[in-house]
C-alpha positions as CSV (number, residue, x, y, z in Angstrom):
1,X,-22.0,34.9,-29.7
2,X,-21.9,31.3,-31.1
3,X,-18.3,31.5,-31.6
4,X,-17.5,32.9,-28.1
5,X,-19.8,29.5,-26.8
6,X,-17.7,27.1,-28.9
7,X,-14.5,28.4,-27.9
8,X,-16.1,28.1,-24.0
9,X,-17.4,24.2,-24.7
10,X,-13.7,23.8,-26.1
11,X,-11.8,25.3,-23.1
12,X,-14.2,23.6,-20.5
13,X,-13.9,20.3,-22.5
14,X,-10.5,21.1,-22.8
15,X,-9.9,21.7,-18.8
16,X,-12.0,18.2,-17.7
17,X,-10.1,16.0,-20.2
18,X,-6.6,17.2,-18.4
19,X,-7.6,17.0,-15.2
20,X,-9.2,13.3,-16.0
21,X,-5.9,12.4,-17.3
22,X,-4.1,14.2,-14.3
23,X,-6.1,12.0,-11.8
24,X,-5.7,8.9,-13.9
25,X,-1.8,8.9,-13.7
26,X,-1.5,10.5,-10.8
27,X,-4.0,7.7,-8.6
28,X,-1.9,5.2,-7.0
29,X,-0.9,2.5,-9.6
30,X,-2.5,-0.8,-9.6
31,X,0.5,-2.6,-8.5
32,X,-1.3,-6.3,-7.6
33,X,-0.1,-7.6,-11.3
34,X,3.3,-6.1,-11.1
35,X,6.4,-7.9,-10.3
36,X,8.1,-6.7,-6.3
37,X,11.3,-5.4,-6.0
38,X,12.0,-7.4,-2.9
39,X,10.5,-10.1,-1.3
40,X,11.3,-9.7,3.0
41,X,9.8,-11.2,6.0
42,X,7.9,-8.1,8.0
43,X,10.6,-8.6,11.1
44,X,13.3,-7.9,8.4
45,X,11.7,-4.9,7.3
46,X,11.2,-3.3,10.9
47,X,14.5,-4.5,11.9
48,X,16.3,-3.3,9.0
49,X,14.3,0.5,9.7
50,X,15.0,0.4,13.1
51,X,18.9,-0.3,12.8
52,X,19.6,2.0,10.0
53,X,16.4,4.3,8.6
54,X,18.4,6.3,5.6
55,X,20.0,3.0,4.9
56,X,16.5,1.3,4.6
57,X,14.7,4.4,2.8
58,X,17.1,4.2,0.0
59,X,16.5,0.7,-0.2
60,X,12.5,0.4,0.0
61,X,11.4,3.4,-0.6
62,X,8.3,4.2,-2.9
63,X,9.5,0.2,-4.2
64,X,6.7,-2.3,-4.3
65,X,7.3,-5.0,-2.1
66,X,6.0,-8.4,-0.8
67,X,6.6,-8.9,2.7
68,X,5.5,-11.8,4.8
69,X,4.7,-12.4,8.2
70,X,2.4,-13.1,11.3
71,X,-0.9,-11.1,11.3
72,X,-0.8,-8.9,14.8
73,X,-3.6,-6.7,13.7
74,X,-6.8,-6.2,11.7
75,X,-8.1,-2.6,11.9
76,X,-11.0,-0.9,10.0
77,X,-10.5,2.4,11.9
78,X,-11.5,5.8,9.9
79,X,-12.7,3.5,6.7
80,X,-9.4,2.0,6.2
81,X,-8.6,-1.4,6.1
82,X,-5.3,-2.5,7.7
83,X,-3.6,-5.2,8.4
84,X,-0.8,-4.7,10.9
85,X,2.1,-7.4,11.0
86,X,4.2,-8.4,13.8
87,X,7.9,-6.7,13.2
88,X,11.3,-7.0,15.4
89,X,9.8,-5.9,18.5
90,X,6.5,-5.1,20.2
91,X,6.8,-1.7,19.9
92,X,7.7,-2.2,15.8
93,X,5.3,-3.8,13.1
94,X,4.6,-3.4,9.1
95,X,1.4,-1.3,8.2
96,X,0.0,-2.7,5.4
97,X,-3.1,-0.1,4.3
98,X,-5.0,-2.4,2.0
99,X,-7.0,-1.3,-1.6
100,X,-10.3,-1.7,-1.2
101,X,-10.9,-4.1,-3.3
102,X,-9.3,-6.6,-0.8
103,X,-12.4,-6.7,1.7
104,X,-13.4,-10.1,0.7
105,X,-9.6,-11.2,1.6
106,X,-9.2,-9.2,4.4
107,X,-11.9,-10.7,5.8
108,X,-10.8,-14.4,6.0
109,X,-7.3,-13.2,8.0
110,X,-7.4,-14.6,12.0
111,X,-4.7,-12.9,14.0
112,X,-1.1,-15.0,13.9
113,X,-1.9,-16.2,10.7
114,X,0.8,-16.2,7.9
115,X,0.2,-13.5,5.0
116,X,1.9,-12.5,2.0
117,X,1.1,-8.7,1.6
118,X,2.2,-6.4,-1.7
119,X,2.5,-3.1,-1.2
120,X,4.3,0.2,-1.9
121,X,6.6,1.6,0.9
122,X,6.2,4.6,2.1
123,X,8.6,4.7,4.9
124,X,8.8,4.7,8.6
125,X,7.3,6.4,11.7
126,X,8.3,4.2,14.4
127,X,6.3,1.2,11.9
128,X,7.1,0.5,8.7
129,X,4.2,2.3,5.8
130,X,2.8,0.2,3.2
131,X,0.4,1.7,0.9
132,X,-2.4,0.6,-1.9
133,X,-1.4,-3.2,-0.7
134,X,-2.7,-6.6,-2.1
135,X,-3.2,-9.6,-0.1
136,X,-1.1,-11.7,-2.4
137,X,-1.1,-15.3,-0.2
138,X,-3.0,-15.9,2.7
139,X,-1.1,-19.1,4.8
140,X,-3.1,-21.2,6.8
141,X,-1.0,-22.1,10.1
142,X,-4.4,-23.8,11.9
């Protein structure tokens, strides 16, 4: 009987210690201290997804970038923070779904203010998708 318990402990300890690593590597990387792979003002972005989407995906996609623009929208909705900037139309605009360690940040944005935002993009549904962003610069325009 002892050995059968060992050889359970081992399995079970076994088992937790993959699926710790597994959720470790497969969270969302912590991308604030890593270089962007472009740098792009948020009507740029929206404009360049709206003109040619294939064209853009294979550009941005699942890249970290920094994008920049006017603040249209600050949404906690559903325990998410968001920051929504203005993009090439009014019907167009950058989603920027902020980590949550960005509260304190988030909170000292005013609507049409300039922001730097780093994020990863995810793609477009009639907005562009940033995910797991950092407020990298916040401008102020007063």
């Amino acid at each position: 009987m002892n050995k059968k318990n060992s050889f359970l402990f081992k399995s079970i300890s076994a088992l937790l210690l993959i699926s710790l690593l597994y959720y470790y590597f497969s969270n969302s990387k912590n991308i604030k201290s890593l270089p962007s792979n472009f740098i792009i003002k948020s009507i740029d972005l929206a404009s360049s997804y709206a003109l040619d989407e294939k064209k853009a995906d294979s550009l941005y996609i699942n890249k970290i970038i920094k994008v920049y623009g006017n603040v249209k929208e600050i949404s906690y909705l559903n325990n998410r923070n968001t920051v929504i900037l203005l993009g090439s139309s009014p019907t167009s605009s950058v989603i920027c779904d902020l980590n949550k360690n960005e509260l304190n940040k988030l909170n000292q944005l005013k609507t049409n203010q300039t922001v730097y935002i780093k994020g990863i993009c995810k793609g477009y549904l009639n907005d562009v998708i940033l995910l797991n962003c950092y407020i990298d610069t916040i401008k102020n325009d007063e």
